[in-house]
C-alpha positions in Angstrom: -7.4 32.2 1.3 -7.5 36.0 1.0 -6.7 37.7 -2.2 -3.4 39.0 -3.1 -1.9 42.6 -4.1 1.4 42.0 -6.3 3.2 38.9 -7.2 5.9 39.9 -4.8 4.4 39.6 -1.9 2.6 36.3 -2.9 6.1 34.5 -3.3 6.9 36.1 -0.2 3.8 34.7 1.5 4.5 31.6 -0.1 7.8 30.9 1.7 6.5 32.0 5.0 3.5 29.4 4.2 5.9 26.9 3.1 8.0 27.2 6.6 4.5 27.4 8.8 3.3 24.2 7.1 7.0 22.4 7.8 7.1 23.4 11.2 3.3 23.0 11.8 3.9 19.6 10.4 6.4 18.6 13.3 4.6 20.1 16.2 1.7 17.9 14.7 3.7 15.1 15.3 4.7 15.7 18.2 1.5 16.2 20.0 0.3 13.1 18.2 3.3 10.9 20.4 2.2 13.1 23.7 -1.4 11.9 23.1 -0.1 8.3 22.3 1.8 8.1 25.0 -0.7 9.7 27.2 -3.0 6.4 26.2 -5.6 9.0 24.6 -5.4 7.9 21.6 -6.8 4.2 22.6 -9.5 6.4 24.5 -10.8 8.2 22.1 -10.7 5.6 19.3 -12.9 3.4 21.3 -14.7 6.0 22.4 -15.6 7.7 18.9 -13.9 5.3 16.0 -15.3 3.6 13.4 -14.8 1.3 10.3 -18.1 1.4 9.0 -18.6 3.5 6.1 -22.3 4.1 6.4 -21.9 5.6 9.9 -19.1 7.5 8.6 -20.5 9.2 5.7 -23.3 10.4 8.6 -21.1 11.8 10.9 -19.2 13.6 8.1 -22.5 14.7 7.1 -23.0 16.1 10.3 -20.2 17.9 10.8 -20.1 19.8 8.2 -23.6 20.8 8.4 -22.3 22.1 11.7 -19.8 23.7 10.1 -22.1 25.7 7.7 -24.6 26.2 10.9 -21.7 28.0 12.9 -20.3 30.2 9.7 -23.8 31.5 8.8 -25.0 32.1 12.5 -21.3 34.0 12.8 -21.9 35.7 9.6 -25.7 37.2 10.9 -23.7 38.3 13.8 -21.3 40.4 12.4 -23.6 41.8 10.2 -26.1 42.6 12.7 -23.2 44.8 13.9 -23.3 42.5 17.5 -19.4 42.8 17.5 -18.8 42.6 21.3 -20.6 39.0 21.5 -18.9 38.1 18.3 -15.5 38.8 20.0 -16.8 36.9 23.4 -17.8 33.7 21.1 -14.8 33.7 19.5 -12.3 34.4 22.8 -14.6 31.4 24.1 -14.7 29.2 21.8 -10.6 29.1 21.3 -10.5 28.5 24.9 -12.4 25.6 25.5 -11.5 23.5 22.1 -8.0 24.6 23.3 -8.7 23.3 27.0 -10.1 20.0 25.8 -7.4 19.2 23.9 -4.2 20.1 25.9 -6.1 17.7 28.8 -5.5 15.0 26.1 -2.1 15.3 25.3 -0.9 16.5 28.6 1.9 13.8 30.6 -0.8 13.0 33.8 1.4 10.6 35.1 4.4 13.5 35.9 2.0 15.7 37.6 -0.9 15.9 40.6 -3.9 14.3 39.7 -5.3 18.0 41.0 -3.2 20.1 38.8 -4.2 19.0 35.2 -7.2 21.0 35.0 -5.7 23.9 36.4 -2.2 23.6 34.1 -4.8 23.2 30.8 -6.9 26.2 31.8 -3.5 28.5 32.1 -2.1 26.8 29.0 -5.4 27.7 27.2 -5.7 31.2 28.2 -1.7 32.0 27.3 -2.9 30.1 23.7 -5.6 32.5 23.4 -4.1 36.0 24.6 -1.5 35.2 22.2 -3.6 34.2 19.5 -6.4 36.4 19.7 -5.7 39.0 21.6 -1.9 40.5 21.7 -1.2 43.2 18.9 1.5 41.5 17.0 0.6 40.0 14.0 3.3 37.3 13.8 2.0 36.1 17.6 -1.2 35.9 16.3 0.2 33.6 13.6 2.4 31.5 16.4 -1.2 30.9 18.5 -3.1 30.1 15.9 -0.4 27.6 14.9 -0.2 26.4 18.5 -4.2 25.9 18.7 -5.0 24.4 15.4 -2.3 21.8 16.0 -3.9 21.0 19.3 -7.3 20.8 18.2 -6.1 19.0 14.9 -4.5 15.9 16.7 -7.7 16.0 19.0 -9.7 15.0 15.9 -7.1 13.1 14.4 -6.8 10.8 17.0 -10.9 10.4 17.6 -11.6 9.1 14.4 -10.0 6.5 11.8 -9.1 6.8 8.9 -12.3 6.5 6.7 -13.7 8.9 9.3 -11.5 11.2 8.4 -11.1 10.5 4.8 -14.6 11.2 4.4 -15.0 14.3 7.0 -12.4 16.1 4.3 -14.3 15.0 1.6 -17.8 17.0 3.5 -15.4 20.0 4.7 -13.8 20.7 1.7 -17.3 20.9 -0.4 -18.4 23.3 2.5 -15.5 25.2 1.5 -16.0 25.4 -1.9 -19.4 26.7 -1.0 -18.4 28.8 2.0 -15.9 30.6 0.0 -17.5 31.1 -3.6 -21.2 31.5 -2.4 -21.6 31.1 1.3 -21.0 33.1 4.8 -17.2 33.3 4.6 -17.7 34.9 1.4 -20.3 37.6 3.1 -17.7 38.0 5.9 -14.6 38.5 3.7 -16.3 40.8 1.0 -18.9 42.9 3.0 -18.6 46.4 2.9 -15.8 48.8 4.8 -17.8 48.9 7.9 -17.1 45.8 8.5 -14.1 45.2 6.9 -13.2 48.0 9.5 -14.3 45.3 12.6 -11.5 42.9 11.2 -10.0 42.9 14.9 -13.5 40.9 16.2 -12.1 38.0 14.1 -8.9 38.3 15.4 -7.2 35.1 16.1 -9.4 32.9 13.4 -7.1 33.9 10.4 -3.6 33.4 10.0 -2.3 36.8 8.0 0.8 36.4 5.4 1.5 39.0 3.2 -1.3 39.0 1.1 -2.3 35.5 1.9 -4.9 35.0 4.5 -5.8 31.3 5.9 -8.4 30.5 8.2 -8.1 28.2 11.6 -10.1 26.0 10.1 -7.7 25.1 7.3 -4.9 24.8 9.4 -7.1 22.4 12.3 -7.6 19.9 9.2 -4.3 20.0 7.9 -3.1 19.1 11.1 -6.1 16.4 12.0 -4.8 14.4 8.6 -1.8 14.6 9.6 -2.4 13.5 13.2 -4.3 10.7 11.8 -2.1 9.7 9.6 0.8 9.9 11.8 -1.0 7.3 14.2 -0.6 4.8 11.5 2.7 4.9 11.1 6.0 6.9 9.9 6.0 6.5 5.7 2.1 7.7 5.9 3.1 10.9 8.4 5.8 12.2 5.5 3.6 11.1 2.3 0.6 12.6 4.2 2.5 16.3 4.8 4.0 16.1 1.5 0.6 15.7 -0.2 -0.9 18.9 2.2 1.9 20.6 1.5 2.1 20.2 -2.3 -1.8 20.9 -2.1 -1.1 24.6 -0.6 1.6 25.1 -2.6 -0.9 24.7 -5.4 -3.7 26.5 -4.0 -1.7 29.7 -3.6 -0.5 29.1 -7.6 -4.2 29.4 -8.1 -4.4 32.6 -6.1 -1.8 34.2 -8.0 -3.1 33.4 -11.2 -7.1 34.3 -10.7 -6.4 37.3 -7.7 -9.5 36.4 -5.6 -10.6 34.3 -2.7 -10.0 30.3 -3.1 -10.5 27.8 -0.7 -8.3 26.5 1.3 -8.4 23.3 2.2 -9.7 20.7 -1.1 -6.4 20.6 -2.3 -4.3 20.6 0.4 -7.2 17.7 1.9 -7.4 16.0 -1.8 -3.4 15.6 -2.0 -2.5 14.7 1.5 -5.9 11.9 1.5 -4.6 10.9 -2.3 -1.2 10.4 -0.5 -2.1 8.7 2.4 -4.5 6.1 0.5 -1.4 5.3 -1.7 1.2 4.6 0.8 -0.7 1.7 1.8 -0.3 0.1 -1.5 3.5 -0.6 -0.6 
């Protein structure tokens, strides 16, 4: 998260964040019954699920080194000044995660067997004009909404619960890294020229007033709560309260130190801490 110039429009940004994560929340949800329904879910979980925490622990492990692999290759990139191919890999890559997962949650039974290829690839291309390439700010927000809640019920429904659990345990450590002494730090604070290139990243961060939250926060937020959401009702609404409350906090600690945070342990802490607990009742 980006830092912020008065208290005003931190409150301000607040609300709007607190409204985004709300509605977020719902859209989560229902893309999570569209995938159940679809029977994807029961794919994927067979496919990709596991119990075992060993193997678990690996693949979070993995991830997130993937995660810091893709950040620093991105952040050679842009400062190798190589902003057209930045713009191309980042156009690219919100189409395809956005194609893959609209096939998931999409109703096949209600249309052609031939058409649900075609359907995703328009659906994915409106996603990404609208996220990463129209000029209004606010549509920008809406797309990147619509894409990280996609891509965030894709994960959530590939993996269990201990998968996930310890995937935001791996991510949010990245973060902590990424942001304090890593690539996204070198991207956010690197010098006016190219600060100036901010459009190339277009469509990744989610711009509120002062605030500033990456896609990636958002796809995680929404994978817990996916996952969650699979397990039943009381876990969905302890799940987004903990996320939420976790945000909310974050942004307290924006206001109070005035630099860049990260933002995704608390939010990923809270809504984990939640979700472990409603299963004690």
């Amino acid at each position: 998260m980006g830092s912020p110039s008065s208290y005003e429009r931190l409150t301000r940004a607040l609300l709007i964040l607190l409204l985004i994560l709300v509605l977020q929340a719902g859209y989560t949800y229902a893309l999570t019954l569209l995938a159940l329904g679809s029977g994807a879910v029961e794919v994927l979980r067979e496919s990709y699920g596991t119990y075992d925490p060993a193997s678990s622990a690996m693949e979070a492990a993995g991830i997130t080194l993937l995660a810091l692999l893709g950040a620093t290759i991105m952040m050679i990139i842009l400062l190798k000044g190589a902003f057209t191919l930045m713009r191309m890999l980042v156009l690219g890559s919100l189409f395809l995660s956005d194609f893959f997962a609209i096939l998931m949650v999409i109703p096949v039974d209600i249309l052609p067997e031939d058409w649900v290829f075609a359907v995703a690839g328009i659906l994915a291309l409106l996603i990404v004009y609208v996220q990463g390439i129209a000029r209004s700010r606010w549509a920008n927000t809406v797309g990147l909404m619509a894409s990280s809640g996609l891509v965030g019920v894709m994960i959530g429904s590939m993996f269990t619960e201990i998968q996930i659990s310890l995937l935001l345990v791996g991510l949010s450590l990245y973060d902590i890294y990424a942001v304090y002494r890593g690539p996204i730090r070198r991207i956010v604070t690197y010098p006016a020229s190219i600060s100036s290139k901010r459009d190339v990243l277009k469509g990744l961060f989610a711009q509120m007033d002062g605030i500033s939250v990456g896609i990636g926060d958002f796809v995680m937020y929404s994978a817990l709560i996916s996952n969650s959401a699979i397990i039943g009702l009381r876990q969905l609404i302890l799940t987004s309260l903990g996320v939420t409350l976790g945000a909310v906090l974050t942004v307290i600690v924006l206001l109070r130190r005035h630099k860049l945070v990260p933002g995704l342990p608390l939010p990923a802490m809270l809504g984990l801490l939640f979700l472990w607990l409603s299963f004690l009742y």
